[in-house]
N, C-alpha and C positions, 0 to 999 in steps of 0.2 A: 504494500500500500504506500503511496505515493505520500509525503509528509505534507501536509497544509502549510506550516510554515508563516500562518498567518493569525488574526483571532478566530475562535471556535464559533461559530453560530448555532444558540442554543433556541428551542420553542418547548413550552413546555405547557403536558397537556392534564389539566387536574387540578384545580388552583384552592385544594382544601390546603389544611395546615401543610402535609410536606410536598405538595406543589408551588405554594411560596416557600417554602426552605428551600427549594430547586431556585428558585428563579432569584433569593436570596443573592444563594450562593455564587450564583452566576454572573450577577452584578456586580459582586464584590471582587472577582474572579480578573486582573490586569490581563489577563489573555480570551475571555471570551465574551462575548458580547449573547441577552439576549433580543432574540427579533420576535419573538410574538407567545400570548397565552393562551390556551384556549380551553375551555370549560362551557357544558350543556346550561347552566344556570346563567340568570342574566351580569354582567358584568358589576350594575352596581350592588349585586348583594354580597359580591368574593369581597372586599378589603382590599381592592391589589392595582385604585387611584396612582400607586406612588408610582409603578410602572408604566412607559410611556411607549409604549410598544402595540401594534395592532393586536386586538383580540377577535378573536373567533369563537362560535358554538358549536364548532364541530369538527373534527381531523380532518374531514373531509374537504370541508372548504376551506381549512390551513392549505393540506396539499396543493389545491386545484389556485390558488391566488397568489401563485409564481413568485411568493417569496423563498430568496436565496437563505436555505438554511443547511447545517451538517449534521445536529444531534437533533432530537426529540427527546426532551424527556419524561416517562412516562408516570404518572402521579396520580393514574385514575381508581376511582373502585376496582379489589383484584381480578371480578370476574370480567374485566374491560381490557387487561394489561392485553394476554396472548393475540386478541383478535387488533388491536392497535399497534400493535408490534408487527404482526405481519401488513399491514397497511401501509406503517412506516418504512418495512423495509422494501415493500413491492415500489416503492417511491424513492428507495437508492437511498434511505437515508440512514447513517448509522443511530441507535437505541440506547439507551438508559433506562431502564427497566427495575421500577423499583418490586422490593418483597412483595409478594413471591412471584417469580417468573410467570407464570403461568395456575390454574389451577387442577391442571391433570399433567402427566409426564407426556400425554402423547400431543398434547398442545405445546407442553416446553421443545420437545422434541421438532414440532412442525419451524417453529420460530427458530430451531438453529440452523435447518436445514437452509430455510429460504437466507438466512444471514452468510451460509457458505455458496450456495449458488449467484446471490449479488454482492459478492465480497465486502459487506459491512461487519462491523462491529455491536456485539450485543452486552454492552456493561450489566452487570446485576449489581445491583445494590446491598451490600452488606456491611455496613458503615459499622455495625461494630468489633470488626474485626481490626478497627485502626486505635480502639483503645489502650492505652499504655498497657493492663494487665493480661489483655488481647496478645497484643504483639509478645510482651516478657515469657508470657506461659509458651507461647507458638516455638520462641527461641529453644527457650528449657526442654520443649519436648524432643522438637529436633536435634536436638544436642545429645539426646540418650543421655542426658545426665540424672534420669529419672531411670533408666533400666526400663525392665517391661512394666506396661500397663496391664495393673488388676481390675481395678475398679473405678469407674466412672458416675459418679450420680449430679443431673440437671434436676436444680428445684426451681420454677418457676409459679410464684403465687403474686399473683396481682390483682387490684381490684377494678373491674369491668360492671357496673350498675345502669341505673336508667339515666344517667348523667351524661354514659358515654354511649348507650343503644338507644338512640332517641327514634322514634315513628320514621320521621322523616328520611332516618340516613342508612344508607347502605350496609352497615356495620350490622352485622346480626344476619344479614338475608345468605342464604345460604346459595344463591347461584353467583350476588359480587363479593361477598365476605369468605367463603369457604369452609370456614370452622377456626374454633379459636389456636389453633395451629401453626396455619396459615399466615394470620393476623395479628396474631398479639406475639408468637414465641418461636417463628421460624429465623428471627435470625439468633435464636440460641442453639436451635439443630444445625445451623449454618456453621455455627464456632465447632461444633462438637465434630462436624465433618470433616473441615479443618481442619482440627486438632488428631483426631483418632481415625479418618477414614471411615468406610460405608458399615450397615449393621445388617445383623441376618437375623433369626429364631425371633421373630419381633414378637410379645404378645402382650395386649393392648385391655386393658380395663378402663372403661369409658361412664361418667354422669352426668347430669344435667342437676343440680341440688337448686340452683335459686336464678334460673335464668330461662324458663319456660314459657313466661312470657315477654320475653326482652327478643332470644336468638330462636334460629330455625335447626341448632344444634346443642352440644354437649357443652359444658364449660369446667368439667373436672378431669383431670387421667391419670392412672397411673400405668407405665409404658414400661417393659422389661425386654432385654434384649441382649447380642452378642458381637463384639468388633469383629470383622471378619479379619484385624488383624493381630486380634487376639485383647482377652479380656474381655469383661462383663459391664453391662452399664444400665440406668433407669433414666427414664425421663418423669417427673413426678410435678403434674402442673394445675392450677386454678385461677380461671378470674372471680371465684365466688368469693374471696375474701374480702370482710367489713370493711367498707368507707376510703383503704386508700393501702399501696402495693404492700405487700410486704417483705420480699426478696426474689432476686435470681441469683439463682449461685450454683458454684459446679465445684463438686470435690472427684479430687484425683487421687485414688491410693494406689501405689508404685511398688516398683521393686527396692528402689533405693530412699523413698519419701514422701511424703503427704502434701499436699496445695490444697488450698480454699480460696476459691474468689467470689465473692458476696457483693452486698448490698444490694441494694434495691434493682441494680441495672449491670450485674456483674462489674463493678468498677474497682472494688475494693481487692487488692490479698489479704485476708485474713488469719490465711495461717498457708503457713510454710516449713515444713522442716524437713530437707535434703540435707543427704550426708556429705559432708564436707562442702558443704554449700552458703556463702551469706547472702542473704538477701539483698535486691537492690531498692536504693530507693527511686521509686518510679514517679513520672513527671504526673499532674495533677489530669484525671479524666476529667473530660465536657460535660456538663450538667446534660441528664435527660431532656430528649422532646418534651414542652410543655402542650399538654392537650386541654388548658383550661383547667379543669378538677385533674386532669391527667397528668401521668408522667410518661413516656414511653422509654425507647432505645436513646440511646448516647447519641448526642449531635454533632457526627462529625459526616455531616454532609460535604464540606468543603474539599476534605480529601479524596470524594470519587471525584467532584468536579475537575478537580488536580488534574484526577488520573488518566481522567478521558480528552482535554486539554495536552496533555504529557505523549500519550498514546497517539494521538490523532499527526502531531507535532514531530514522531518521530524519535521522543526525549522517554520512552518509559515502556515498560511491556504491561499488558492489563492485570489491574490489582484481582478482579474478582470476575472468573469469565465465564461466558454463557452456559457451559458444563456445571460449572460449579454451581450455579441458579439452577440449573435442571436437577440437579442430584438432588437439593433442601426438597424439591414439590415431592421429587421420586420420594426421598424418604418419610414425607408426609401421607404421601396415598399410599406406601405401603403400613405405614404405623395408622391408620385410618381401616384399614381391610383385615389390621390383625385383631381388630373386637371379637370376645369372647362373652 
């Protein structure tokens, strides 16, 4: 691919909260400029005055109104991303594709194919794999300074109520939302894949306790399963918890030593003890996405914009690529099919 060599032209389609962190980011961004937003809602109910860029109601008349752009990036309800992504790309235009790629494997699947037949690029979004205790853990593992992996356990308990599943919004409906898998805690299966590689013997204990009338799905799990590179692991999640988050965290037990990284949004170590090992002190993580009453994942948007900027330019190879976005869905519809 031929290096642009110039600023990136960004559009971006989705203009809920992180459709503005997109279009944020992008502005603040000395290498890319954006050129247009576009969202089905009328323009003055988004918030998004301070951008002064044409808007549109629809991808379609983005594409067809011959403005010169190189990225799209995609910010809509998830059951919208796959089918906007191959739009985009039958349009030559490279993707940024937020969580989760697609919502079945053989729609992530369609969206990479059509990306290798029109030699575009398919970024996925997995923004918290840039957090300091992100990246330190990534090093330690690859380092083998840990020896083999035993045990793996992801605890993800958040609070998800009629605050954040309101009538109006997408959130809950199960053909644009998915399942709370999908949506509130794929990019914690994201780090785990990451981290440890794909899973096999999946088997899946699944509830609904206090969101029956909010989602068209479950809101509890407890997930059990095997690395197929060896070692055991759980995935153990809820948005049923009172009034407000109460952890993600992911404990490692090793051959050579034990890790914890906690708090509310994975940001924290909280415990570490490797043999012959001192701890580092690591640079401070980005406060969570504010959703209002919410918190969500780490806000480091800025660093895919970086990446795809860097990428496009010739200056970086891609941080998180369209494989890597297919495997989080793939191991979601398989941890979805393994209910007991």
């Amino acid at each position: 691919m031929t290096p642009l060599n110039r600023k990136v032209k960004f559009a971006v389609i989705g203009c809920g909260h992180i459709g503005k962190r997109h279009a944020e980011m992008i502005t603040r961004n000395e290498e890319s400029e954006l050129v247009a937003l576009i969202d089905i809602k009328d323009k003055s109910q988004l918030g998004i005055d301070e951008y002064r860029v044409p808007f549109f109601n629809s991808l379609d008349e983005f594409l067809n109104s011959g403005i010169d752009v190189d990225v799209v990036n995609i910010a809509s309800p998830n059951g919208f991303h796959a089918e906007q992504a191959m739009k985009c790309l039958e349009a030559r235009k490279h993707i940024v594709v937020e969580k989760p790629m697609a919502l079945t494997r053989q729609d992530a699947e369609k969206v990479i194919f059509k990306a290798l037949q029109v030699h575009r690029q398919v970024f996925a979004v997995m923004q918290n794999r840039y957090s300091p205790p992100s990246v330190w853990i990534k090093d330690l593992i690859e380092s083998g300074r840990l020896g083999k992996i035993y045990m793996v356990q992801l605890n993800c308990y958040w609070n998800r109520d009629n605050r954040y599943y309101k009538p109006e919004s997408w959130h809950g409906k199960k053909d644009l939302d998915g399942g709370t898998l999908f949506t509130q805690f794929s990019h914690f299966i994201d780090i785990m894949y990451w981290l440890f590689g794909d899973i096999t013997n999946i088997q899946g204990k699944f509830n609904d306790f206090n969101h029956q009338d909010l989602t068209d799905f479950e809101d509890s799990g407890f997930v059990n399963f095997d690395f197929v590179n060896g070692g055991m692991g759980s995935l153990n999640y809820s948005t049923s918890v009172w009034n407000q988050n109460l952890e993600s965290s992911m404990t490692i037990i090793a051959e050579n030593g034990s890790v914890k990284i906690g708090g509310q949004y994975m940001d924290k170590v909280e415990t570490c003890n490797i043999k012959d090992y001192e701890m580092l002190v690591l640079p401070p993580t980005n406060p969570g996405n504010d959703y209002g009453a919410y918190k969500g994942s780490a806000a480091n948007h800025h660093y895919v914009i970086e990446n795809v900027v860097d990428v496009l330019n010739g200056k970086a190879a891609i941080s998180t690529n369209a494989l890597e976005g297919l495997k989080v869905v793939d191991i979601i519809e398989r941890i979805y099919a393994g209910k007991h």
